[in-house]
N, C-alpha and C positions, 0 to 999 in steps of 0.2 A: 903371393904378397899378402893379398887381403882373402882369410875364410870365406867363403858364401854360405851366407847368410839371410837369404832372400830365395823362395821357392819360386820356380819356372812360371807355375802362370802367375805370380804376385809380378815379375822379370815383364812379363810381357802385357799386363796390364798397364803398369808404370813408363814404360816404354811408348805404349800409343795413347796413353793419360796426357805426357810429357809434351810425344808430337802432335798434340790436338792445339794443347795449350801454345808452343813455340808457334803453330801456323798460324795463331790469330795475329801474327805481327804481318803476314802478308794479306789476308780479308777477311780480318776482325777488325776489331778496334787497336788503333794505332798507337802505342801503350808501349811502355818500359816494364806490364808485367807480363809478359811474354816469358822475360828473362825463369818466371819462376818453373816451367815447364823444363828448364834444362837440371834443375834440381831431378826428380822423378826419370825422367831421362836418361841420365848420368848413373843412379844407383839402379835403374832396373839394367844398364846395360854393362855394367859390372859385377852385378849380382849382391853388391854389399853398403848394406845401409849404415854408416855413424851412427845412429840416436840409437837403433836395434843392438849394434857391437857395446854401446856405453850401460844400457840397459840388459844385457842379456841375454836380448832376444834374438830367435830364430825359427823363423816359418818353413825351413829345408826339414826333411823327414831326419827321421835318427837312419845312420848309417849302422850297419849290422857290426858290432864289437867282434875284432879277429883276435883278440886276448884269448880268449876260450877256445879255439882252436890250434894254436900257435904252443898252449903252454904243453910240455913233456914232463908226465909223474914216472 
């Protein structure tokens, strides 16, 4: 569906970024921005970031081109 576009440890940074941020609604402070921890969340456990795909960006390594191996002269 969606490229990945997000590199494994940027995935699992984002991921427990995410779940730090969401547990402060259980003993942190009692706040509606909790909410923002599902953002960081959501894209590390997908692997694909909106603003990265609108902009270009991508932190995954280059995958090795099978063009050059594939073509017959």
């Amino acid at each position: 569906m969606f490229q990945q576009n997000i590199h494994n440890v940027e995935r699992v940074v984002r991921v427990v970024a995410g779940a730090f941020l969401v547990s402060l609604a259980f003993w942190g402070p009692q706040s509606p921005w909790f909410f923002l921890g599902l953002v960081p969340m959501a894209t590390g456990l997908l692997g694909w970031c909106p603003p990265y795909s609108l902009l270009g960006i991508s932190t995954c390594p280059a995958k090795a081109s099978t063009a050059s191996s594939s073509s017959t002269e």
